[in-house]
C-alpha positions in Angstrom: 26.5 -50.3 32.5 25.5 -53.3 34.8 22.6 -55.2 33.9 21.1 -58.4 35.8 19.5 -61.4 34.2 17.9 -64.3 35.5 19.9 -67.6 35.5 19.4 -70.4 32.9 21.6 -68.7 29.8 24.6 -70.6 28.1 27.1 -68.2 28.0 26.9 -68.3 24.2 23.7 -66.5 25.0 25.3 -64.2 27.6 27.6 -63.2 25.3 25.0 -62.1 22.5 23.0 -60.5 24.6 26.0 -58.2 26.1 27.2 -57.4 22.6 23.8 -56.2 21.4 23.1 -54.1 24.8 26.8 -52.3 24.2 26.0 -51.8 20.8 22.8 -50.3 21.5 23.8 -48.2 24.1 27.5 -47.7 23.0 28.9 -48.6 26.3 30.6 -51.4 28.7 28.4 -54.1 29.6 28.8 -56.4 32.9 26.1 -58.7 32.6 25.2 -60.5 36.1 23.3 -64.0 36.5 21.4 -64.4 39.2 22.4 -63.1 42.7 26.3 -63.3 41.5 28.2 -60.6 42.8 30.7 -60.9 39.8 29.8 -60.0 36.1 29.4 -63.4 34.2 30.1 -61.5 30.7 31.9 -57.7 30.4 31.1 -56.4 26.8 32.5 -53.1 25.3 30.9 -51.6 22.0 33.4 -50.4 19.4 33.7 -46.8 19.1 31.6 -46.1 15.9 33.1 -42.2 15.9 34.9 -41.1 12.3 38.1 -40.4 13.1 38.7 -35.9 13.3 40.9 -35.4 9.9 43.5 -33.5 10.3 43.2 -29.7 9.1 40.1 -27.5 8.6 36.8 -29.0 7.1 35.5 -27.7 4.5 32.3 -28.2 2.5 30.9 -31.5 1.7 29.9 -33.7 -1.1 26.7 -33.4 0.0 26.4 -29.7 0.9 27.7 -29.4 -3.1 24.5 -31.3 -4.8 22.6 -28.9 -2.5 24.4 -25.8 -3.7 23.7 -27.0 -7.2 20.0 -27.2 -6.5 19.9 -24.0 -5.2 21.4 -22.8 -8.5 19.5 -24.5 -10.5 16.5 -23.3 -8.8 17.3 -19.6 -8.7 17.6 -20.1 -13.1 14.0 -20.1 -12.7 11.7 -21.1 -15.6 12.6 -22.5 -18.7 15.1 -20.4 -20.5 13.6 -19.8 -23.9 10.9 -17.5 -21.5 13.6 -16.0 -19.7 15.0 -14.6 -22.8 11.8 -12.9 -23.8 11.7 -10.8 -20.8 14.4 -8.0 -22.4 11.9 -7.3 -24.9 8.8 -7.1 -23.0 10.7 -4.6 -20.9 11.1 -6.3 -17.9 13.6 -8.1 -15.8 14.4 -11.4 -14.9 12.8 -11.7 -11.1 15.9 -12.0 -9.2 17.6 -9.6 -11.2 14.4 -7.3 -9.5 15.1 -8.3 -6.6 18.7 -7.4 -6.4 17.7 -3.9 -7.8 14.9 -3.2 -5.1 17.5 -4.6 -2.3 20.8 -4.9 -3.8 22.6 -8.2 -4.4 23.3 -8.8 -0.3 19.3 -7.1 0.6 17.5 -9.9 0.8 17.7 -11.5 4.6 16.1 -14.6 3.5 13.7 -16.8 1.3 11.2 -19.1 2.1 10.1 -21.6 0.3 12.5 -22.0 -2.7 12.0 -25.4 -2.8 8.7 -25.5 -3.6 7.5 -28.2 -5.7 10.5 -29.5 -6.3 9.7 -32.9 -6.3 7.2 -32.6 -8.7 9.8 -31.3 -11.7 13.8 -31.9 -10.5 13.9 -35.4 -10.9 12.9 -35.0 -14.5 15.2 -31.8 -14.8 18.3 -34.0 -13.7 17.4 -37.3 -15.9 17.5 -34.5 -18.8 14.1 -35.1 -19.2 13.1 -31.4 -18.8 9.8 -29.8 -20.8 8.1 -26.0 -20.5 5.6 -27.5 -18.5 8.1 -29.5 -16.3 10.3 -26.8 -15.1 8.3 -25.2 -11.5 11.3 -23.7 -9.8 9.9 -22.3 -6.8 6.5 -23.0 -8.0 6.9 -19.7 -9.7 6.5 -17.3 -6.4 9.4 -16.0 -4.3 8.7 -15.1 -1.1 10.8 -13.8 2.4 12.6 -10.8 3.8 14.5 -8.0 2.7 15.9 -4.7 4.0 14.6 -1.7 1.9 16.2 2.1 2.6 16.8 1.1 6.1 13.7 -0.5 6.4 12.6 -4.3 7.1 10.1 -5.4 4.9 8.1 -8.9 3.6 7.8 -9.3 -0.5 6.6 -11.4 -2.5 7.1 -11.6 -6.4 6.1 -13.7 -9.4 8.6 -15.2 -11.8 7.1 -14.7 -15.0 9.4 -17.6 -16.7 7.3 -19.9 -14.3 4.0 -20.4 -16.2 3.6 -16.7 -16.8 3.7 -16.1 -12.9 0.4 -18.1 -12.6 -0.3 -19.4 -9.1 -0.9 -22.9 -8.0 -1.3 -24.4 -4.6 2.5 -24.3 -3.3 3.0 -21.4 -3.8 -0.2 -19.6 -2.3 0.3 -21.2 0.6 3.9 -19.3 0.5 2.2 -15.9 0.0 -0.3 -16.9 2.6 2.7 -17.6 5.5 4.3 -14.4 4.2 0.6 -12.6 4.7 0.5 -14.2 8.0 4.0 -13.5 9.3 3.5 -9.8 8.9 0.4 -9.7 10.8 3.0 -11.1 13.9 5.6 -9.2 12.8 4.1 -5.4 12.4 6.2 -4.5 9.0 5.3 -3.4 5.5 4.6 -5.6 2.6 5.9 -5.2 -0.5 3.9 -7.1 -3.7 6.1 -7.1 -6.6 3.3 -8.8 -9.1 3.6 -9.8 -12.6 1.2 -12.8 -12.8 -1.5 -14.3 -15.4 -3.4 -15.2 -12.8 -4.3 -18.6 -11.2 -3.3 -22.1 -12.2 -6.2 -23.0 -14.1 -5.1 -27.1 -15.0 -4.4 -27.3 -11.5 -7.8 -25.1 -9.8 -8.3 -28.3 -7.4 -5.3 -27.7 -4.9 -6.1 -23.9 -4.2 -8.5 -22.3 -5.7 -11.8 -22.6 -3.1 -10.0 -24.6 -0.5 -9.9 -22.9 3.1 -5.9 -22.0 2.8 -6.7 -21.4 -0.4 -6.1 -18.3 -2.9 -9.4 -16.8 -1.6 -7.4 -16.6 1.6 -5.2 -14.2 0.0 -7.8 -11.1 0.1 -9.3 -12.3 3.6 -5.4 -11.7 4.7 -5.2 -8.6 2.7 -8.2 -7.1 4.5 -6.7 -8.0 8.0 -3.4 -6.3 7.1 -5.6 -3.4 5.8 -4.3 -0.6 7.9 -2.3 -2.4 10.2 0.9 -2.1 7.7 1.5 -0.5 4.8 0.8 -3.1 1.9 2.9 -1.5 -1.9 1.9 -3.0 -5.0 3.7 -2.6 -8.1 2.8 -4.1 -11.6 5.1 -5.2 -14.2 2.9 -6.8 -16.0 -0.4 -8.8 -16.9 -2.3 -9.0 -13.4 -5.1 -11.0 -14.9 -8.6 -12.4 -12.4 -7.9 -13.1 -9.3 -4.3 -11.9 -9.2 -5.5 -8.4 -9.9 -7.2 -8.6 -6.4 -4.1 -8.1 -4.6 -3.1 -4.7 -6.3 -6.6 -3.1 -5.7 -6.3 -4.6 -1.8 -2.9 -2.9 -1.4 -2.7 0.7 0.5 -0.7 2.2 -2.6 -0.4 0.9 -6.0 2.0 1.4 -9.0 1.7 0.6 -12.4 5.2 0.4 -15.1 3.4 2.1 -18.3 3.3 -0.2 -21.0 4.0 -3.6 -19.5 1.8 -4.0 -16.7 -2.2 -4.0 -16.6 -5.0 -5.5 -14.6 -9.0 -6.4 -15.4 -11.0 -9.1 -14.1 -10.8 -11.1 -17.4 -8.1 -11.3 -20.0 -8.9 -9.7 -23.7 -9.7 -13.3 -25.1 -12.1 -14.4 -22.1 -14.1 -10.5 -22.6 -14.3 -11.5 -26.1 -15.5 -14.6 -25.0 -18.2 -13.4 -22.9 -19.4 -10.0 -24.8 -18.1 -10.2 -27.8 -16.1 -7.0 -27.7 -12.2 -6.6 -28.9 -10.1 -5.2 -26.7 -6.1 -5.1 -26.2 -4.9 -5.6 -22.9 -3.8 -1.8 -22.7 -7.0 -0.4 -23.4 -9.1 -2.5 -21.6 -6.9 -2.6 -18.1 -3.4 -0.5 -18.7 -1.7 2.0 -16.8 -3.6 5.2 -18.3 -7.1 3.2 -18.0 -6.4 3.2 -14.0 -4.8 6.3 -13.4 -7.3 8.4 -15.0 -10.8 6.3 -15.1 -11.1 4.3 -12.3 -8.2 5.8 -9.6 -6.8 2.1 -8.9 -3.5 3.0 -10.0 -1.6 5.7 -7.5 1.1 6.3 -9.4 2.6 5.5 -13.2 6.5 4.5 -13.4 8.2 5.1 -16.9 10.1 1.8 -15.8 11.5 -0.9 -13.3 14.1 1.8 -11.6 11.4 4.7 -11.7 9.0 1.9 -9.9 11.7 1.4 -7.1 12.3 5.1 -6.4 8.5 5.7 -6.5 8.2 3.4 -3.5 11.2 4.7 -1.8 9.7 7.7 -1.4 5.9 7.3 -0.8 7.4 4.6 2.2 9.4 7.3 3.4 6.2 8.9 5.0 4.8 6.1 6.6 5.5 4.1 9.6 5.9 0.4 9.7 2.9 -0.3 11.5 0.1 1.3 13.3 1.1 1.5 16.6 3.9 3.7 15.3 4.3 7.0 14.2 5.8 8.3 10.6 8.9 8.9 10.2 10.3 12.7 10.6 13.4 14.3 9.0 15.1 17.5 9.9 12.8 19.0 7.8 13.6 21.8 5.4 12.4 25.2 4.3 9.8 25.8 1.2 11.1 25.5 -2.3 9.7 28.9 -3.1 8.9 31.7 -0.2 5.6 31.9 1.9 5.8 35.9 1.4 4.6 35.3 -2.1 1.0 32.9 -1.3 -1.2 36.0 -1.0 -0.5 37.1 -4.7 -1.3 33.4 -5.9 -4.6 33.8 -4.5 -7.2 36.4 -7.0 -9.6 38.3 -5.2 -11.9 37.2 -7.0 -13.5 33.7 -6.1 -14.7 32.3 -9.7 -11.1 33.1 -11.0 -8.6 30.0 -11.7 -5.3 29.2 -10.0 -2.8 26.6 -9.4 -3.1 25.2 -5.4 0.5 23.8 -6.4 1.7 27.4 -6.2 0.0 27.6 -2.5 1.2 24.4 -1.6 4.8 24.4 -2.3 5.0 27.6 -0.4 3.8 25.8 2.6 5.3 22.6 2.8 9.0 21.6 2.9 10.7 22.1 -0.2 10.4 19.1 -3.1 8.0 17.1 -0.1 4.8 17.2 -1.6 3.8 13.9 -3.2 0.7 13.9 -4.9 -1.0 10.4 -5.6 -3.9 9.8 -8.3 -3.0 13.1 -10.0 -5.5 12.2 -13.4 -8.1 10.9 -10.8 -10.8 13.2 -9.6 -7.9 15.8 -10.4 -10.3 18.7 -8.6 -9.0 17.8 -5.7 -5.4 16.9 -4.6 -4.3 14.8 -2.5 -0.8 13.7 -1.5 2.1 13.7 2.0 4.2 16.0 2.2 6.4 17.2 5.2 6.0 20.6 6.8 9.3 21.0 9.4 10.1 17.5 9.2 6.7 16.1 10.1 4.9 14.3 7.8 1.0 15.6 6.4 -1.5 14.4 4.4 -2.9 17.0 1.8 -6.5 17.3 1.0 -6.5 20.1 -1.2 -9.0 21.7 -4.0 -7.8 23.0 -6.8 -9.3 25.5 -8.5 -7.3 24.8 -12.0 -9.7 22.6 -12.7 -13.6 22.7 -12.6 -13.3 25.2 -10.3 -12.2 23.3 -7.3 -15.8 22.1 -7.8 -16.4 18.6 -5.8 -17.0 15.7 -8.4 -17.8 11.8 -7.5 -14.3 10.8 -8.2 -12.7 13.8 -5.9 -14.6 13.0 -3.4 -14.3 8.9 -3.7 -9.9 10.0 -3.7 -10.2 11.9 -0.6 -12.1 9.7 1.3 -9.7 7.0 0.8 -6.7 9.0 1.2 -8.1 10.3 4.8 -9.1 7.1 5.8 -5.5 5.4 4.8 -3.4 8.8 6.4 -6.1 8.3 9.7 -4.8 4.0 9.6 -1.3 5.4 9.8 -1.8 8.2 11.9 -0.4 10.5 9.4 -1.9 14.4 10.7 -4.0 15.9 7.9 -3.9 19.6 6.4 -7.2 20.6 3.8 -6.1 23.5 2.1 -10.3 24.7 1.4 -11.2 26.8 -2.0 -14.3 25.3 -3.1 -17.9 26.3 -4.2 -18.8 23.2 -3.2 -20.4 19.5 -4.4 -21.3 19.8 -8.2 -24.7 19.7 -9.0 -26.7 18.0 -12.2 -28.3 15.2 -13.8 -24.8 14.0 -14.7 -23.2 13.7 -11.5 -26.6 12.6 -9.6 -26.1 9.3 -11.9 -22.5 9.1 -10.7 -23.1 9.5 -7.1 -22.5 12.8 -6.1 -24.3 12.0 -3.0 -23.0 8.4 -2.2 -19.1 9.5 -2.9 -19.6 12.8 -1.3 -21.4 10.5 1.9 -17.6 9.2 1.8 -15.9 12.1 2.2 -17.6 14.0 5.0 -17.5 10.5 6.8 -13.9 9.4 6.4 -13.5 13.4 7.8 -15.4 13.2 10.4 -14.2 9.5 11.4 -10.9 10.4 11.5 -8.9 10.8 14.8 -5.4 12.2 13.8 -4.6 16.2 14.1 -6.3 17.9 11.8 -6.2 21.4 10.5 -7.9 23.5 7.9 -7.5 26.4 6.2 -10.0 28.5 3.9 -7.8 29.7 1.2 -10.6 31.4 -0.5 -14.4 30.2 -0.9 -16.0 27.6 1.1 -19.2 27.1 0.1 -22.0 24.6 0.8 -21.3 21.3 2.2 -17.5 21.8 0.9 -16.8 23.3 4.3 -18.2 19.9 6.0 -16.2 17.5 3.4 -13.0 19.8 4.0 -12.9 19.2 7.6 -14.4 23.0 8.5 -15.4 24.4 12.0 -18.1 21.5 12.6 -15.5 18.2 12.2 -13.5 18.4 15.1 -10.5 20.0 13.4 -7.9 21.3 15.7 -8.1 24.6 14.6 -9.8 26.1 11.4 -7.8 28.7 10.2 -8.9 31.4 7.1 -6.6 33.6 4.8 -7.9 37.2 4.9 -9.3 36.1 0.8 -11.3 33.6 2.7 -15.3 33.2 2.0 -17.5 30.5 3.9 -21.4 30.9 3.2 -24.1 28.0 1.9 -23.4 29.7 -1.5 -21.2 32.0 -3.5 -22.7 35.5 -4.0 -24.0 35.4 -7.5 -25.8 32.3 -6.9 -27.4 33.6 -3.4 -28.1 36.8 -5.0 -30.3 35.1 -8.0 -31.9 32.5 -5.0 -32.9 35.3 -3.2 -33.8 38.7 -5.1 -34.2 37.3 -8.8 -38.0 38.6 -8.5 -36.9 41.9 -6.9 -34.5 42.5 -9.7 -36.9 41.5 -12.5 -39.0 44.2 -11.4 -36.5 47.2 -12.2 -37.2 47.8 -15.8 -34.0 50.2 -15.8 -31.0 48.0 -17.1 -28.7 50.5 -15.3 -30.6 50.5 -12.2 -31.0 46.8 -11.9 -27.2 46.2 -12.3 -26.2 48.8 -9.6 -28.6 47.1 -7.6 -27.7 43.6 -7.7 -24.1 44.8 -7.2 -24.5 46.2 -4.0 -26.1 43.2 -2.7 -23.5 41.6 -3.6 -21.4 43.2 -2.1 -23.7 43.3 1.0 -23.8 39.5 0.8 -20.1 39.3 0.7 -19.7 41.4 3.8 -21.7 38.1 6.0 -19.7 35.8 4.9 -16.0 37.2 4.8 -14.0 35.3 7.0 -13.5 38.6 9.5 -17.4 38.1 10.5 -16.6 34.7 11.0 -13.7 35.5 13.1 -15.5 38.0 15.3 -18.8 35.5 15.5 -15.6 33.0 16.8 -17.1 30.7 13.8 -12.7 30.2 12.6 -10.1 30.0 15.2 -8.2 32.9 13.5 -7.1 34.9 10.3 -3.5 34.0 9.6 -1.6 36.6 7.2 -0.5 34.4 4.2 3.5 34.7 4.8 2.5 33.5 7.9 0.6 30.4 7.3 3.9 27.7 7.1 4.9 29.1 11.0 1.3 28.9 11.9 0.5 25.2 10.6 4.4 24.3 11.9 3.6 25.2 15.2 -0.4 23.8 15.5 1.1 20.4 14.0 3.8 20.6 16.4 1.2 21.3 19.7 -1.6 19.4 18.3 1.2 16.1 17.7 -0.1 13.7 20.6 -3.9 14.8 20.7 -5.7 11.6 21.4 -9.5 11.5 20.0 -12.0 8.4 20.6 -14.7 7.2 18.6 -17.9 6.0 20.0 -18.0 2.8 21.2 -19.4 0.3 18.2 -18.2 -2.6 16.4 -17.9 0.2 13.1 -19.8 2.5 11.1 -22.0 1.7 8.2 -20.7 3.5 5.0 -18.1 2.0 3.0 
């Protein structure tokens, strides 16, 4: 390098001033005065490189301590609360992790050095207390593969301040929220938390990127990908947000519960004493409320759950489910016209119908103690998968209540976000009526139904099993909702009401009038009969009010091959910014 200085130096200064410039710029300097042609002072930097060792490297001194931290890290909380975990039934979070994604599944983690300033330095003078120890700030957080499947997690170390969350490691959860909104693939909330940080509120709790941020993400992923939630234990204020945001949610029996307030804060407020279990458990959200999907005897039966309700969904919404090679019925179509009785007021299992329909051991049924008069569930019928919207006449009749209806609507409107097809299997004498079910909503939840039906723009088919009455045809997606076919078994009844009830509407007067108790029975019989004549399903076949009447053995081909034509039907809703019922 050549530089040029103006004359007047010493060459004491000369040379200091070439040393520093080869230093800086580890070079040769010629340093010229004036308008010299010749370089007055040539400086050459010493080579500052460490010399290459001989052999391979390996790892370093420094690349150990961080190793160590790592380690140390991945202990997790302090370990008098890991030890409790065994009997509270639950494992260690990284031992949950390697049994969801086995001990190589997890691509990465982010964020496992959260917090670590705050505790480590204490940790490693020996210094340590429970309230020290914030490995991870108590929230893992990153990648994983999961049956051949990419997926985002999250999940709370409960030896971490019961799993409570503070302000690092929201903001984890909130990238993770974020990066799958870029990313298009399922999230996976594996939640075991007490809730939020309350000694430390200042740093997340109302703040912008805060933990109110959590449910504004959870609503933006909401039907774009599949969000899981599974419970392994307390999910306590606003950590039990995130389970009744998710798509799907499973509880382990036992172990895991959610409420908005703990036992000793209700107490606190009303006055009443409650356990955990009875005021926010498994059973108390399976059967009362419907915000548990599913129950898991344990951590492995939680796992193999999820396994297979992801297995009938795509990643994202711009994608379609995933098929198999599909498979024939556990138990032979030729036999569905004997499950049916002739008689519409007479019980039966829709099970029976169903697993005669759909591939064998496919149907998966979801909220089975919620609103159980009507089923609901995927299943696969040649491969493809289906949503089921079924009544069941085992119980109530098949009868619509406000919790059937509230399940159905929300199990169309999630199969319609992940364009899963739907199939209603119809035997219904329609909404229940009453004092009792006016005060629950019969009309708001049944409002739900019919418009989650008629919103919805995948292939749809239904079929009249046996009765459709009243507005049950309209809620089970009949002639009027833009199903792709409506098909009817010859057992098949649609009218605005069954025959006994139409026949007292109409001629209860008439029939008053014959004093002869003989007489008055034939009578009302044979307009009964003449009432069931109008509204058997071959009228409505020749009036063109069904597509067709489908012998029974027949109805798997039948809904095969409509599922199969009907696959890439493209429907449009008005133009709006969205409808008004919610």
């Amino acid at each position: 390098m050549k530089v040029r200085v103006p004359e007047g130096a010493d060459e004491e200064e000369l040379a200091a001033i070439a040393e520093a410039m080869a230093q800086h710029v580890a070079d040769t300097v010629e340093l010229y005065v004036g308008d010299a042609t010749e370089p007055a002072v040539t400086h050459t930097a010493p080579s500052n490189a460490t010399p290459e060792p001989d052999g391979d490297l390996g790892p370093t001194e420094r690349e150990q301590r961080l190793r160590e931290e790592i380690e140390d890290i991945e202990r997790g909380g302090p370990e008098k609360y890991r030890d409790r975990l065994e009997e509270q039934g639950k494992l260690f979070v990284r031992d949950r992790l390697d049994l969801w994604f086995g001990e190589d599944g997890v691509a990465f983690e982010d964020g496992k050095f959260a917090n670590f300033d705050s505790w480590h330095e204490n940790a490693a003078d020996g210094d340590e207390n429970d309230g020290d120890r914030l490995p991870a700030d108590g929230l893992l957080t990153g990648a994983a593969e999961f049956e051949g499947r990419d997926v985002h997690f999250m999940a709370n170390d409960f030896t971490v301040k019961a799993g409570s969350m503070a302000e690092k490691g929201v903001e984890k959860f909130l990238r993770m929220q974020q990066r799958a909104l870029k990313t298009g693939k399922p999230v996976l909330y594996l939640m075991d938390s007490s809730g939020g940080r309350i000694d430390q509120q200042t740093g997340f709790f109302a703040n912008r990127e805060g933990i109110g941020k959590y449910y504004y993400n959870h609503s933006r992923l909401s039907g774009r990908v599949p969000q899981i939630c599974v419970l392994y234990g307390p999910c306590i204020a606003g950590a039990a947000y995130t389970p009744i945001f998710a798509d799907f949610t499973v509880m382990v029996r036992d172990v895991s519960a959610m409420a908005i307030a703990s036992p000793r804060m209700v107490e606190m407020v009303t006055g009443e004493e409650i356990d955990l279990q009875d005021l926010g458990g498994a059973e108390v959200h399976a059967r009362h409320t419907g915000s548990a999907d599913l129950i898991a005897e344990d951590e492995e039966h939680a796992r193999a759950l999820v396994a297979q309700l992801l297995s009938y969904l795509p990643d994202n919404s711009d994608e379609k489910p995933p098929k198999t090679a599909g498979s024939a019925p556990a138990k032979s179509p030729d036999g569905i016209d004997a499950i049916v009785p002739a008689e519409p007021n007479k019980g039966y299992d829709m099970t029976r119908v169903i697993e005669r329909v759909v591939d064998a051991n496919s149907f998966f049924e979801l909220r089975p103690q919620f609103g159980s008069e009507i089923l609901t569930g995927f299943a696969r019928i040649d491969g493809r998968p289906v949503g089921v919207v079924a009544n069941q006449p085992a119980q109530r009749a098949g009868a619509i209540f406000p919790d059937a209806a509230e399940k159905a609507a929300q199990f169309v409107w999630t199969c319609d976000a992940y364009d899963v097809p739907l199939l209603y299997l119809c035997d219904t004498p329609g909404f229940m009526a009453g004092s009792g079910v006016e005060k629950e909503g019969i009309l708001e939840q049944g409002k739900k139904m019919i418009y989650a039906t008629s919103a919805a723009t995948v292939p749809k088919q239904c079929v009249v099993v046996r009765k459709a009455y009243g507005a049950g045809i309209y809620a089970m997606s009949g002639p009027a909702y833009d199903p792709e076919s409506t098909i009817a078994l010859p057992s098949g009844e649609i009218a605005i009401m069954g025959p006994e009830a139409a026949i007292n509407a109409v001629y209860a007067n008439r029939l008053a009038a014959i004093d002869d108790e003989e007489e008055r029975a034939a009578r009302e019989q044979e307009l009964r009969e003449q009432f069931r004549e109008d509204i058997d399903v071959h009228r409505m076949a020749s009036e063109v009010v069904i597509d067709e009447i489908v012998p029974p053995s027949d109805l798997r081909t039948e809904l095969a091959a409509r599922f199969a034509f009907y696959e890439d039907v493209e429907k449009e809703r008005p133009s709006k910014k969205h409808g008004t019922v919610i």
